[in-house]
C-alpha positions, 0 to 999 in steps of 0.5 A, spaced: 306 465 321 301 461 317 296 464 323 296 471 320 293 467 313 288 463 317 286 470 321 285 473 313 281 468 311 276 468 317 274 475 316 273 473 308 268 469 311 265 473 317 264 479 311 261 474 306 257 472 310 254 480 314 254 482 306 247 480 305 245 482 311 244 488 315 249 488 319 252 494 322 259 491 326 261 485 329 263 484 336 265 477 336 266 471 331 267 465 335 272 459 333 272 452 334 280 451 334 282 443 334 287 441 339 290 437 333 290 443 329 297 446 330 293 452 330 297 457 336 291 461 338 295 466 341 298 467 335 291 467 331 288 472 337 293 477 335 292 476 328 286 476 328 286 483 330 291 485 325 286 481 320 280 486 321 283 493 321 278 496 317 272 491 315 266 490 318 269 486 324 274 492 326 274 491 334 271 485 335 272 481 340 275 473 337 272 467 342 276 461 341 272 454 343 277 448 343 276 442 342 279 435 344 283 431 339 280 423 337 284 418 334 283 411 332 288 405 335 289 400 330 293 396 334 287 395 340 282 397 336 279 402 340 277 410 339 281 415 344 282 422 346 289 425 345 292 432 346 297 431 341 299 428 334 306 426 337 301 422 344 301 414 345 294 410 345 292 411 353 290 404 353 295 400 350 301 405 348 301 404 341 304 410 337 299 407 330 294 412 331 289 415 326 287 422 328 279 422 326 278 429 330 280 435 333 284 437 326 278 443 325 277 450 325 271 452 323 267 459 325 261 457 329 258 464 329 258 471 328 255 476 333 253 482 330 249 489 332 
């Protein structure tokens, strides 16, 4: 479950960025999870949880904002939404996509008492 891993490392972030300041805990840390980034968040949830026993963060609630994924069609030329990696061009079915976003996870935020 290479969530537990992502969850690990969103707290490194979370603590390196609360170490300069006074911070007394975290209540929340929220996420931007692309729709193309094959990240369960269920599963980053749970781990989250996991992840922050015993830090700065412990207790604190995780937001996670989805994003849409976007790709290139080479075969119409045109810029689309898709919902997964495995979706067809919507405007003409082709399967020669490039994913250019929707591939992210980024910590957006971090609130703090």
């Amino acid at each position: 479950m290479h969530e537990l891993a992502l969850a690990q490392s969103v707290v490194r972030i979370v603590e390196q960025e609360t170490a300069q300041r006074q911070v007394n805990a975290v209540t929340a840390v929220v996420l931007e999870v692309g729709a193309l980034s094959c990240v369960d968040p269920h599963a980053l949830d749970f781990s989250f949880s996991a992840a922050t026993d015993g830090t700065i963060a412990a207790g604190a609630k995780l937001k996670i904002r989805r994003t849409a994924g976007a790709a290139h069609c080479f075969d119409c030329d045109e810029d689309v939404k898709v919902m997964s990696r495995a979706d067809a061009c919507p405007n003409c079915g082709s399967h020669k996509l490039m994913v250019t976003g929707g591939d992210e996870l980024n910590v957006k935020a971090v609130e703090v008492n």
